[in-house]
C-alpha positions, 0 to 999 in steps of 0.5 A: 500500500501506497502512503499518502506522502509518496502519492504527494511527492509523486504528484509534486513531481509530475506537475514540475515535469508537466509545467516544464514541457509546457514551459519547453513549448512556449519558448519560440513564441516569445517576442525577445530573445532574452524572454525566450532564454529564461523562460528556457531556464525556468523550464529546465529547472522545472524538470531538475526539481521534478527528476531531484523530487523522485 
């Protein structure tokens, strides 16, 4: 049986990985270069955190 922090945790994860593919899409619709860059960023630490959380 599953406990209720691992079902949290895992959640955590999953919403980090999604909001950093979402993140990964948007990035050629910006207007600026430099807004695409950290929008870039932001997107790739999103996923360190979904990968370090599991």
């Amino acid at each position: 049986m599953e406990s209720n922090l691992y079902k949290f945790c895992l959640r955590l994860a999953d919403t980090s990985f999604i909001l950093s593919y979402r993140l990964g899409e948007y990035v050629s619709h910006g207007p600026f270069l430099e807004e695409d860059l950290s929008i870039t960023n932001v997107g790739l630490r999103f996923n360190w955190s979904s990968r370090k959380s599991l």
